[in-house]
C-alpha positions as CSV (number, residue, x, y, z in Angstrom):
1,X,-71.9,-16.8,-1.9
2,X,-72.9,-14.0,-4.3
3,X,-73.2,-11.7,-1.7
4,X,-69.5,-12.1,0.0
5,X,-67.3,-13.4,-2.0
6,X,-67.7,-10.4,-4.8
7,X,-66.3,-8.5,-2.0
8,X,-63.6,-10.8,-1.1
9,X,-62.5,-10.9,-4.9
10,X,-62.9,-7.0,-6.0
11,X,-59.3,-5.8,-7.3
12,X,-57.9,-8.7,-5.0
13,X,-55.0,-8.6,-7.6
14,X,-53.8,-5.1,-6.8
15,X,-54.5,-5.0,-3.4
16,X,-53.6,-8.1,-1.6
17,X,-50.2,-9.3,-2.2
18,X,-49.2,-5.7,-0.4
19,X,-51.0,-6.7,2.7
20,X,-49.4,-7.2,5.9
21,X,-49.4,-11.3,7.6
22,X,-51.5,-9.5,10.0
23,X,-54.2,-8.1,7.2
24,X,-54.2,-11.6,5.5
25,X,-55.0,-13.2,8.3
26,X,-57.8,-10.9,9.3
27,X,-59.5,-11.6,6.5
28,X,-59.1,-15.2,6.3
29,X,-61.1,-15.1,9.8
30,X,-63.4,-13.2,8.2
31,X,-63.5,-15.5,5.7
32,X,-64.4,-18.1,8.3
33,X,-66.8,-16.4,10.0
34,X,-69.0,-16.3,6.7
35,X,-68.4,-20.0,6.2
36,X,-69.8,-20.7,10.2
37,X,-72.7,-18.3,9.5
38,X,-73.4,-20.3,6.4
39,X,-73.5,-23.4,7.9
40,X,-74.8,-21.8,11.6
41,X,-72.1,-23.4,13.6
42,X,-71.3,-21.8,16.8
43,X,-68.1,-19.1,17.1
44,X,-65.6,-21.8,18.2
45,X,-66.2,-24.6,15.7
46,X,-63.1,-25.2,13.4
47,X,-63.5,-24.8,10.0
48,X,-61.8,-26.7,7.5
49,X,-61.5,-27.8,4.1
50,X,-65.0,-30.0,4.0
51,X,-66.9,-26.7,4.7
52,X,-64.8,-24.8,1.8
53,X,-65.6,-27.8,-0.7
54,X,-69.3,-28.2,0.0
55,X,-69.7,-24.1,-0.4
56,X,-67.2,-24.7,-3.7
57,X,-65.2,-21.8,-2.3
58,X,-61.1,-21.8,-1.8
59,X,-59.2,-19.9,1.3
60,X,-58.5,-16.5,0.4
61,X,-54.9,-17.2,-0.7
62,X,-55.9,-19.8,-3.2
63,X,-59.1,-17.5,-4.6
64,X,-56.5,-14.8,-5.2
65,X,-54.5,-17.2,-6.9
66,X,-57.2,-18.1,-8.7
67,X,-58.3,-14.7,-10.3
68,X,-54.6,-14.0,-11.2
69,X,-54.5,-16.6,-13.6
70,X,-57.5,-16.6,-14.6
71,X,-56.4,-12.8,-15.6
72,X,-53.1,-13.8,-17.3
73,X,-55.2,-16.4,-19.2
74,X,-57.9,-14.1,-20.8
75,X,-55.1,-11.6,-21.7
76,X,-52.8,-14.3,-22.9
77,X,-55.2,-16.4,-25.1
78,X,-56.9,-13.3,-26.1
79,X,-60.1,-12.9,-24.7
80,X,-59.0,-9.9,-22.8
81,X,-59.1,-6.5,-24.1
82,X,-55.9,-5.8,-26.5
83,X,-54.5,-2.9,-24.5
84,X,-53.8,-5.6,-21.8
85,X,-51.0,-7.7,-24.1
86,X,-48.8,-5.1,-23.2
87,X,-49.1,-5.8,-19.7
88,X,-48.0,-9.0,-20.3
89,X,-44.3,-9.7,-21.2
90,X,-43.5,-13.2,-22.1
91,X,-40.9,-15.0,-20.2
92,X,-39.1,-16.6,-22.9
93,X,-38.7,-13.9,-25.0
94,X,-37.3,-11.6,-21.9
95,X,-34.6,-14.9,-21.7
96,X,-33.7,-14.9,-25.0
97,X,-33.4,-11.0,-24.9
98,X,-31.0,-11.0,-22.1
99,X,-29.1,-14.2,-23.3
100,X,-28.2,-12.4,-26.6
């Protein structure tokens, strides 16, 4: 895991949500492929959420998911750099802005 899932994960945040249906698909097969290597099944055999679970890894959609939040929770309770708060523009505050 430490060997292909840094790569899945590098800037995932910038890069993926500006990839094509086609892109995203491409590399959830890729995905897929390291999960049948893994577990040496054969080229056809399906993989599905038992193989995800015993590796403890989520589909690449959920893993970028994932690190998003986990951003917006380091920058929100603080652990993130300061610079990064003003990155961050609270939702209610923006409502209450407008509303006024």
């Amino acid at each position: 895991m430490s060997l292909a899932q840094c790569h899945f994960d590098y800037a995932c945040c910038v890069w993926y949500n500006d990839l094509t249906l086609s892109l995203k698909h491409k590399l959830q097969v890729t995905q897929n492929k390291l999960i049948r290597f893994v577990f040496d099944l054969k080229p056809r055999d399906h993989v599905g959420h038992q193989q995800f679970e015993s590796l403890n890894w989520l589909p690449l959609n959920k893993r970028v998911e994932q690190v998003m939040l986990c951003h917006v929770f380091k920058v929100k309770h603080k652990p993130a750099p300061s610079y990064m708060n003003s990155f961050l523009v609270s939702q209610i505050l923006y409502i209450h802005t407008v509303q006024d």
